[in-house]
OpenMM code with the backbone's topology and positions (N, CA, C; nanometers):
from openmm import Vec3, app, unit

residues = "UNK UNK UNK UNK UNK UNK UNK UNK UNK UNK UNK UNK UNK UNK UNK UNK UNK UNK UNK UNK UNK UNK UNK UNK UNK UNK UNK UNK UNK UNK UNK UNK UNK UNK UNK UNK UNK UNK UNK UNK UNK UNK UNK UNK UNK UNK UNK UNK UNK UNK UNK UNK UNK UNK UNK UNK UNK UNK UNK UNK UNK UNK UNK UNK UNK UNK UNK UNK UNK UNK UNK UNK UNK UNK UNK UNK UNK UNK UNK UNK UNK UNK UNK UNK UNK UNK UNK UNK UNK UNK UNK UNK UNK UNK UNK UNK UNK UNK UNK UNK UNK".split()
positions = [
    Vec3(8.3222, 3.2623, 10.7583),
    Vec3(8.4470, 3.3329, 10.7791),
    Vec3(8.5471, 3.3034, 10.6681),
    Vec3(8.5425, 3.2217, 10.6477),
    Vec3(8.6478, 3.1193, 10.4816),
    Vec3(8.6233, 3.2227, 10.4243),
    Vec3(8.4881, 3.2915, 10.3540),
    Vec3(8.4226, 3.3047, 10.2110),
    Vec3(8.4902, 3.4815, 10.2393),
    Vec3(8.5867, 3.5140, 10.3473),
    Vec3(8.6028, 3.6545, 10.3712),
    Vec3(8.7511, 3.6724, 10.3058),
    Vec3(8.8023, 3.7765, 10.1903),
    Vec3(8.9422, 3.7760, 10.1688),
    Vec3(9.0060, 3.8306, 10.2743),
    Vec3(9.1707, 3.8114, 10.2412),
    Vec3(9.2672, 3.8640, 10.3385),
    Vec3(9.2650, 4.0323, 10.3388),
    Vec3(9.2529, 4.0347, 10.1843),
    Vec3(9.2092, 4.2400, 10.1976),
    Vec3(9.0909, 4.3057, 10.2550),
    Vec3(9.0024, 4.1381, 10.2802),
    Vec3(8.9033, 4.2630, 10.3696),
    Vec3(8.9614, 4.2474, 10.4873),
    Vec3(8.9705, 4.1458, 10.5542),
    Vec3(9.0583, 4.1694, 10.6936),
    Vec3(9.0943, 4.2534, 10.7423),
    Vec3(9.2522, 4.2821, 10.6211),
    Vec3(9.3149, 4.3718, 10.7031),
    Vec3(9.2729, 4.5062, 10.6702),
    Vec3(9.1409, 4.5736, 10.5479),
    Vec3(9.0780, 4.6563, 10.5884),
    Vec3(8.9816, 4.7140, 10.7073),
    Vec3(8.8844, 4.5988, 10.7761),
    Vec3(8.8879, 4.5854, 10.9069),
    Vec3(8.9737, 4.6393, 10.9740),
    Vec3(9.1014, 4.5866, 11.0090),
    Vec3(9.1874, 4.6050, 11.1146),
    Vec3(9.2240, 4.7162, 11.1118),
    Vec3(9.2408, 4.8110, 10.9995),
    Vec3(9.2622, 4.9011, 10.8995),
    Vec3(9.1588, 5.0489, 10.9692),
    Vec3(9.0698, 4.9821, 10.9762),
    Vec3(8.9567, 5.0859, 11.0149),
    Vec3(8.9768, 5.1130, 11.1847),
    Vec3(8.9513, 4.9786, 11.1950),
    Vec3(8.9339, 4.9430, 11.3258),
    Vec3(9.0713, 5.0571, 11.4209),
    Vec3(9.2103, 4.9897, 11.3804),
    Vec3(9.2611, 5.0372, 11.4644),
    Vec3(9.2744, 5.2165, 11.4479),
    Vec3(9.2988, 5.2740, 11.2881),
    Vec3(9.3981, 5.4304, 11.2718),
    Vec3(9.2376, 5.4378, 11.2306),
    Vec3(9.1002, 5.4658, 11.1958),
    Vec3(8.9779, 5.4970, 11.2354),
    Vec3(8.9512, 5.5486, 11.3928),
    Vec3(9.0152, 5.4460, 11.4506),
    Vec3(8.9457, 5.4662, 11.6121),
    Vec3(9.0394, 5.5517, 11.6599),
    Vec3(9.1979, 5.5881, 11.6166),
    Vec3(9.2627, 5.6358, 11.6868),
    Vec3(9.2450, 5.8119, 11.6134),
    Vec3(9.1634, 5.7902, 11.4678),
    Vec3(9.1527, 5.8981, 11.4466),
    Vec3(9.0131, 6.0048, 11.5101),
    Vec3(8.9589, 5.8916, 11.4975),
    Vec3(8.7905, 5.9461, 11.5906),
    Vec3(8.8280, 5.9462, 11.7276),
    Vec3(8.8741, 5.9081, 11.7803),
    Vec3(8.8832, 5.9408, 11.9419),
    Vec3(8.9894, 6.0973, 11.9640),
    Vec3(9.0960, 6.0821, 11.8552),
    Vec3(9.1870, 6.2187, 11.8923),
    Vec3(9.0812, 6.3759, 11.8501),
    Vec3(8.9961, 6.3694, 11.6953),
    Vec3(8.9254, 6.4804, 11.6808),
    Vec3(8.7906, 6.4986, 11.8208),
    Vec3(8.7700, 6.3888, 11.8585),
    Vec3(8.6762, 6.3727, 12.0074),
    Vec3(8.7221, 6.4436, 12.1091),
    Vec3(8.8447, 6.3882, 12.1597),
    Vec3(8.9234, 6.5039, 12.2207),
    Vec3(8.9648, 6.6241, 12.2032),
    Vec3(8.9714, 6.6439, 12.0719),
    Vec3(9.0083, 6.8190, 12.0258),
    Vec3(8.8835, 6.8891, 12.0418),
    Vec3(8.7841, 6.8465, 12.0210),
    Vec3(8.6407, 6.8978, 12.0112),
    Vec3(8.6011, 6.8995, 12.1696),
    Vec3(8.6424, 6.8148, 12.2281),
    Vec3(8.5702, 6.8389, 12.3892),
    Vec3(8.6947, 6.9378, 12.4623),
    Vec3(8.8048, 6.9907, 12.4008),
    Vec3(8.8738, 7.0946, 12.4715),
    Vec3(8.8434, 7.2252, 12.3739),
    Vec3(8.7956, 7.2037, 12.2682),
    Vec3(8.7161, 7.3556, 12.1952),
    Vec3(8.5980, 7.4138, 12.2017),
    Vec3(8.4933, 7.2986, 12.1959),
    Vec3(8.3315, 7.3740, 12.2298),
    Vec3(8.3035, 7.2695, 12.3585),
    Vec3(8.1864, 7.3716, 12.3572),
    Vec3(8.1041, 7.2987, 12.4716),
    Vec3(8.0621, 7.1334, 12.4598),
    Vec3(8.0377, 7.0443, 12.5181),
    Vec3(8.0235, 6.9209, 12.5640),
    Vec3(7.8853, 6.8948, 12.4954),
    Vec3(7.8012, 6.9573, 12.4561),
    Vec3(7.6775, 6.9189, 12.3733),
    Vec3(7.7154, 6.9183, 12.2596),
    Vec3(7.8114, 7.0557, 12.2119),
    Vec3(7.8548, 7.0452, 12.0358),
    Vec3(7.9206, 6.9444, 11.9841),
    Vec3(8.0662, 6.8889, 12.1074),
    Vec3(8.1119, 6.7903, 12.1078),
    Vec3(8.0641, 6.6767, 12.0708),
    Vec3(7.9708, 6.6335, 12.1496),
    Vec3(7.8564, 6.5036, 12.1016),
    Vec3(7.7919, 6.4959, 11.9834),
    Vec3(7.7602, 6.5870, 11.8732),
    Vec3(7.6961, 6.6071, 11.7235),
    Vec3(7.7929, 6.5140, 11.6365),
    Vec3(7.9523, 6.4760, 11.6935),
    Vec3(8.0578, 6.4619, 11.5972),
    Vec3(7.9743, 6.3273, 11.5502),
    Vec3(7.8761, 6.2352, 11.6769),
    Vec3(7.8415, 6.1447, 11.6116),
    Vec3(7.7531, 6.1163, 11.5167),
    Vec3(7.6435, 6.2493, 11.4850),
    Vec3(7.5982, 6.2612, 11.4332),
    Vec3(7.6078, 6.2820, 11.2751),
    Vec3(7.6851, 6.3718, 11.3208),
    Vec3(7.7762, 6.4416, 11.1305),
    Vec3(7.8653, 6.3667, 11.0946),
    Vec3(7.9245, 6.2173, 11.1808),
    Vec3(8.0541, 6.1400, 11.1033),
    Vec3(7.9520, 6.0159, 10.9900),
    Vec3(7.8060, 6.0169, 11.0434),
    Vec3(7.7861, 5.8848, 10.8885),
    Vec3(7.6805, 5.9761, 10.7934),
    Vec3(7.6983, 6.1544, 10.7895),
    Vec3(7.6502, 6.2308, 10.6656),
    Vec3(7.7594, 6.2622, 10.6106),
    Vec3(7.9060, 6.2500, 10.6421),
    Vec3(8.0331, 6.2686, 10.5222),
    Vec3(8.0758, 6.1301, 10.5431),
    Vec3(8.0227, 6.0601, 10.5991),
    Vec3(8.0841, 5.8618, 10.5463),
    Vec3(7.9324, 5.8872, 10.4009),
    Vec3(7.8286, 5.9209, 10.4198),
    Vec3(7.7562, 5.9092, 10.3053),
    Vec3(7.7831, 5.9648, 10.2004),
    Vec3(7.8166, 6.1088, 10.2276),
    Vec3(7.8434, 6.2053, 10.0813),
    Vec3(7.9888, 6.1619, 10.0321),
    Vec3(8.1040, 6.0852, 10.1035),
    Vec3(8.2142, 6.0715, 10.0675),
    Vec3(8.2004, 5.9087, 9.9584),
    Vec3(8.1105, 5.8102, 10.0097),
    Vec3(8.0834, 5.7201, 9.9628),
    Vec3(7.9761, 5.7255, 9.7919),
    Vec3(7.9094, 5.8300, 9.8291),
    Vec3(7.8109, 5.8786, 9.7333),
    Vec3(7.9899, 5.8997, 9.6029),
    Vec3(8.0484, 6.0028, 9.6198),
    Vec3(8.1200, 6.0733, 9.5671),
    Vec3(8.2211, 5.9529, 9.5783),
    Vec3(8.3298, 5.9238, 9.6171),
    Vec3(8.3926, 5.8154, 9.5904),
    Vec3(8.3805, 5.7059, 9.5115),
    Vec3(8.2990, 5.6442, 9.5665),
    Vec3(8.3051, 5.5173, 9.5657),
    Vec3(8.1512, 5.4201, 9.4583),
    Vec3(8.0856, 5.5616, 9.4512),
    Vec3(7.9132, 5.5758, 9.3293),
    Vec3(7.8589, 5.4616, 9.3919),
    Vec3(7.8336, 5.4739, 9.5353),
    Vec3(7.7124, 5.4476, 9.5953),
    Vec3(7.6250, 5.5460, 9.5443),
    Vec3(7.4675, 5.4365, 9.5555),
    Vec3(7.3834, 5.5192, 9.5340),
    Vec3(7.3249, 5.5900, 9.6660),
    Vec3(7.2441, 5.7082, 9.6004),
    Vec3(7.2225, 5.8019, 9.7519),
    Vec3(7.0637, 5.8452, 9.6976),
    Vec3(6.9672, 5.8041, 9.7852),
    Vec3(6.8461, 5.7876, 9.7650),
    Vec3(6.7606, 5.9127, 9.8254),
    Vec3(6.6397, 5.9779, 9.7802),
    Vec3(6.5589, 6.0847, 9.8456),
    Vec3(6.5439, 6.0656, 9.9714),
    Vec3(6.5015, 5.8885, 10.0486),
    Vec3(6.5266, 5.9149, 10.1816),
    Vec3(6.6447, 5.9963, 10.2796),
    Vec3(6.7424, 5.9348, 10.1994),
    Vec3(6.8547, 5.9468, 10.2418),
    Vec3(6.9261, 6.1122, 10.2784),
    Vec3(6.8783, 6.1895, 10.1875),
    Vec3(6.8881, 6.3470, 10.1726),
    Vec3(6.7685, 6.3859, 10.2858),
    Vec3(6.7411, 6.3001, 10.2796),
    Vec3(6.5803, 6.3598, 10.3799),
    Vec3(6.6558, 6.3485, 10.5318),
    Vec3(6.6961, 6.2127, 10.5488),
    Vec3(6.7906, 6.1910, 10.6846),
    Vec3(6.8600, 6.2849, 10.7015),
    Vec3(6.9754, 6.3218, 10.6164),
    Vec3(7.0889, 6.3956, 10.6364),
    Vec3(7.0473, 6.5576, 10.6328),
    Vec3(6.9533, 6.5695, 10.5952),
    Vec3(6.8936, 6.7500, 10.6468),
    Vec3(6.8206, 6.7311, 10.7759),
    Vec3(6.7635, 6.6468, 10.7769),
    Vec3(6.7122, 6.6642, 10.9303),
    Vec3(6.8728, 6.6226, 11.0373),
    Vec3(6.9350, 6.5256, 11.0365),
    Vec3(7.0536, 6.5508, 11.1249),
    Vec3(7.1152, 6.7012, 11.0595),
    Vec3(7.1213, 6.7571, 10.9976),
    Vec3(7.1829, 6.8950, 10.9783),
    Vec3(7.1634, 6.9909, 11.0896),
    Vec3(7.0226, 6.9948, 11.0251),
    Vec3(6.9276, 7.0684, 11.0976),
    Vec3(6.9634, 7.0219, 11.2701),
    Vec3(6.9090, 6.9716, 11.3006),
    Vec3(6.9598, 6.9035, 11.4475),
    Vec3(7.0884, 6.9618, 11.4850),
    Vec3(7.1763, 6.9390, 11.4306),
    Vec3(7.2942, 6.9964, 11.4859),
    Vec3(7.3312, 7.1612, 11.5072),
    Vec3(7.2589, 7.1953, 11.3918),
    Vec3(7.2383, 7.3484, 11.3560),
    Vec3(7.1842, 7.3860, 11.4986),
    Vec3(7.0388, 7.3443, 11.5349),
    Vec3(7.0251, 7.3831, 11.6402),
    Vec3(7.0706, 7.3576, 11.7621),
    Vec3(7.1188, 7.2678, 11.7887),
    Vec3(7.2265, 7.2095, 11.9012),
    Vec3(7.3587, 7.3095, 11.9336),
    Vec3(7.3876, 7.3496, 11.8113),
    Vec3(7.5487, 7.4548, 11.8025),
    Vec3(7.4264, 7.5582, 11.8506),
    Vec3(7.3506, 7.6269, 11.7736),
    Vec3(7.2712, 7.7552, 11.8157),
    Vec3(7.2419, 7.7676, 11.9731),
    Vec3(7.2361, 7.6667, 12.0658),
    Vec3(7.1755, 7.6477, 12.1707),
    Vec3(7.2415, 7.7446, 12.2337),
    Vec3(7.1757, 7.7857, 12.3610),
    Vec3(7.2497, 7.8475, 12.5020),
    Vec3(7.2579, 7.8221, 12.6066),
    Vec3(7.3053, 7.8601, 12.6525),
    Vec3(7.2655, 7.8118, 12.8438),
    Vec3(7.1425, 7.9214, 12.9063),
    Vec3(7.0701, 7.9270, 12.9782),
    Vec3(6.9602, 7.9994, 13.0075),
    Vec3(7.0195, 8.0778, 13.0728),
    Vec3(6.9515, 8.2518, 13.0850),
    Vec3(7.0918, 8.2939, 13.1775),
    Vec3(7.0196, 8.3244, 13.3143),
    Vec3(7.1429, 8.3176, 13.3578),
    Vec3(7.1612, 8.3057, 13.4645),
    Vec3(7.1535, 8.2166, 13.5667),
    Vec3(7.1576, 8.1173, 13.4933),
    Vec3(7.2134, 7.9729, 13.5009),
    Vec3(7.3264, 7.8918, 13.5035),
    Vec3(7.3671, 7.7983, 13.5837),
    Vec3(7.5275, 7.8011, 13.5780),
    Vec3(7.5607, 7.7251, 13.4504),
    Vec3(7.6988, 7.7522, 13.3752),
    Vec3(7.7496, 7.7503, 13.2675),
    Vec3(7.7941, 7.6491, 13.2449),
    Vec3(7.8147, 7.5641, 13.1565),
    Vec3(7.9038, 7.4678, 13.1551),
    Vec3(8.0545, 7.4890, 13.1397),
    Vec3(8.0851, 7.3709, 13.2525),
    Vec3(8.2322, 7.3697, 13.2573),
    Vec3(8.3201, 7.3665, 13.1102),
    Vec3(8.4402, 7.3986, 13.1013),
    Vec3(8.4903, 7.3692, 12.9558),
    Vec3(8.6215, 7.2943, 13.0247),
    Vec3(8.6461, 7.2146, 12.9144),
    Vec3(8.7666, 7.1367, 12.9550),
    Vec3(8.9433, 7.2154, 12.9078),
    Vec3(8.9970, 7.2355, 12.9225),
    Vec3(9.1449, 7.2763, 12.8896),
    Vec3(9.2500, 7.2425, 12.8970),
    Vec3(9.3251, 7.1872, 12.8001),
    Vec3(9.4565, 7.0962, 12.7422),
    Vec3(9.5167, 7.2412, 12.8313),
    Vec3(9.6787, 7.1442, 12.8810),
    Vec3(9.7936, 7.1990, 12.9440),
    Vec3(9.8269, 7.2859, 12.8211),
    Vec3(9.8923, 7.4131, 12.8963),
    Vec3(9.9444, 7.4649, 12.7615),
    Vec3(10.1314, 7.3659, 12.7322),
    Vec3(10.1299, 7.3879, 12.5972),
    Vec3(10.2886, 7.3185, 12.5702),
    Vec3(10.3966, 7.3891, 12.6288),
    Vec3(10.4828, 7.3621, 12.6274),
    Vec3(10.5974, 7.4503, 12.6372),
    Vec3(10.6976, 7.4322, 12.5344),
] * unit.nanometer
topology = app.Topology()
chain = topology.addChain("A")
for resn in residues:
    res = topology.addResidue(resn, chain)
    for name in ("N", "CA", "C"):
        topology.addAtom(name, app.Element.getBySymbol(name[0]), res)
């Protein structure tokens, strides 16, 4: 714990706290816009732009596996958004924020 600087710390804390408060508010915007399956992909697609942003930022390297991962989660999600409900089957509920005034 010694061998850790004070700037990583409070990058930690950094993440930790306005990270979580930012991933939990787009979580909520997303579970009052699509359906509750599309909703759930966010976890999928948040570490293929932590990769391409890190790739591009920061010149991590980004390896053939790695492109291989991130098209198959693509793909995955692609078909997840494409999905339907079978018809005539009951629908899923949707959630709906108060309107403002």
């Amino acid at each position: 714990m010694a061998d850790v600087s004070a700037r990583s710390w409070w990058a930690l804390l950094y993440l930790i706290l306005f990270g979580s408060i930012v991933a939990f508010s787009a979580y909520m915007w997303l579970l009052r816009t699509v359906r509750p399956a599309a909703a759930g992909t966010y976890a999928y697609i948040n570490p293929v732009v932590a990769l391409f942003l890190g790739w591009w930022l920061a010149d991590e390297g980004f390896t053939l596996p790695m492109l291989a991962g991130t098209v198959i989660i693509v793909a995955a999600v692609v078909l997840v958004q494409r999905g339907r409900a079978p018809k005539g089957g009951p629908r899923p509920a949707t959630v709906r924020a108060p309107a403002s005034r």
